[in-house]
C-alpha positions, 0 to 999 in steps of 0.5 A: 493461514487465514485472518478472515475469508476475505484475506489471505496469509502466507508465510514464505520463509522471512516474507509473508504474502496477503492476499486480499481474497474477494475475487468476486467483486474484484477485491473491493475493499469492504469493512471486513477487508479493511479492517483484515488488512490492515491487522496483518499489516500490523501484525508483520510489523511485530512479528520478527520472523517476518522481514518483508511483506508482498500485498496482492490480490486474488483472481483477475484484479489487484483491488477496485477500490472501495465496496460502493455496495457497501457505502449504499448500506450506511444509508439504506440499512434501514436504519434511519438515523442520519446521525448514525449514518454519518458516524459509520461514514466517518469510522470508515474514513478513519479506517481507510486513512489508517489503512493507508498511513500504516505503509509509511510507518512501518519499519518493513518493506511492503511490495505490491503486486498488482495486476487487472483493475487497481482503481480509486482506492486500490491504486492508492494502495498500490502506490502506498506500498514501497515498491510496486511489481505491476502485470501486463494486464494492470489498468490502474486509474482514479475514476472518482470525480466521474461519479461525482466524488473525490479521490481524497485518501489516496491523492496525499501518495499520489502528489507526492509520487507522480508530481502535480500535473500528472497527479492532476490528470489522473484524478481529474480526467480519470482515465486509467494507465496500463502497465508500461505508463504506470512504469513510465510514471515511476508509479511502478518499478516493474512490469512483468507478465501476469503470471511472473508477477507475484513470483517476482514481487516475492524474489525482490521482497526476499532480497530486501529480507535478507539485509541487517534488519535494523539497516533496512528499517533505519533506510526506510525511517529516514527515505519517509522523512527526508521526502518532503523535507527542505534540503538541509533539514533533510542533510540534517536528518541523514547526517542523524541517521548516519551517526546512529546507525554508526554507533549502533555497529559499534555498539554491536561489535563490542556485544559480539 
């Protein structure tokens, strides 16, 4: 089934696999995409027969970012009201922000599967998934400040998971990581060849599908909160966590 022409849905089993869908244009992230992605993204956080999502993309890239076509567009539609130029500027950037905001807050765990190009904003989605499966082919970069504008959603992700000197060079020289340095990196937790990959990202996601719901979303809440917690704020979250998710097996037992 199918959301939009630009992404693809399938269901296999309790994992649902999206498919962004513009192999033409390397799956660039336009409007329509954005806005496709990220309803299926919600839509498999509500749907209970769904305990795990695969995101990847189709033909010989992940993602290449943002649709720079497009962007053009807000400015050359022929439109000539700057006032509505800027408005569509800022709705998309509100857009994207979500986009990548949704991977955190959802309760399910999201796998990526990534090969070819993964640039700008496209590795920012590959890094915003939990856990990322990544082709022999995979070149993933932030080429950004080379054409004269900021890698500014994505660098949130990327400070965290990289650390600061190597988040620093990626976005500031620009030069893109093959597989193996992305795995070196910890950006991803696999490298396969091209044709394992999503084969792989769905093996791992149906494993995950297939823990206690409540426990496999209790797991991600807390990883979420104690990443960028003090130590003993995140001792105090964990400890939290531990005496809800004990009472809430008690509470079952007794159900049963």
């Amino acid at each position: 089934m199918t959301t939009s022409d630009s992404l693809l849905i399938e269901d296999r089993a309790a994992v649902r696999v999206l498919t962004m869908n513009r192999p033409d244009k390397r799956n660039a992230l336009n409007n329509e995409l954005t806005h496709a992605l990220l309803a299926a993204l919600q839509a498999a956080e509500r749907d209970p027969a769904v305990k795990a999502i695969v995101l990847t993309g189709a033909g010989k890239a992940f993602c290449a970012g943002a649709d720079v076509k497009e962007f053009g567009g807000f400015v050359q539609s022929g439109n000539d009201d700057a006032a509505s130029a800027a408005q569509a500027a800022l709705e998309r950037a509100h857009l994207t922000t979500n986009l990548h905001r949704v991977f955190s807050q959802m309760s399910k765990p999201v796998i990526g599967a990534a090969h070819g190009h993964a640039m700008g904003g496209g590795a920012g989605l590959a890094l915003a998934c939990d856990m990322l499966v990544a082709g022999e082919s995979l070149k993933l970069g932030y080429p950004e400040l080379k054409h004269g504008i900021v890698a500014a959603i994505v660098m949130a992700n990327l400070v965290r998971q990289a650390g600061r000197k190597t988040a620093f060079e990626l976005v500031s020289l620009g030069e893109a990581a093959d597989a193996q340095r992305a795995l070196a990196l910890g950006l991803a937790n696999r490298v396969v060849a091209d044709e394992d990959m999503l084969d792989t990202a769905v093996g791992i996601a149906e494993r995950l599908a297939a823990f206690d719901a409540p426990a496999m979303a209790a797991t991600k809440r807390l990883f979420h909160r104690v990443a960028d917690l003090p130590l003993q704020q995140a001792l105090d979250a964990s400890l939290d966590t531990n005496l809800m998710m004990r009472s809430f097996r008690k509470q079952r037992a007794n159900d049963q």
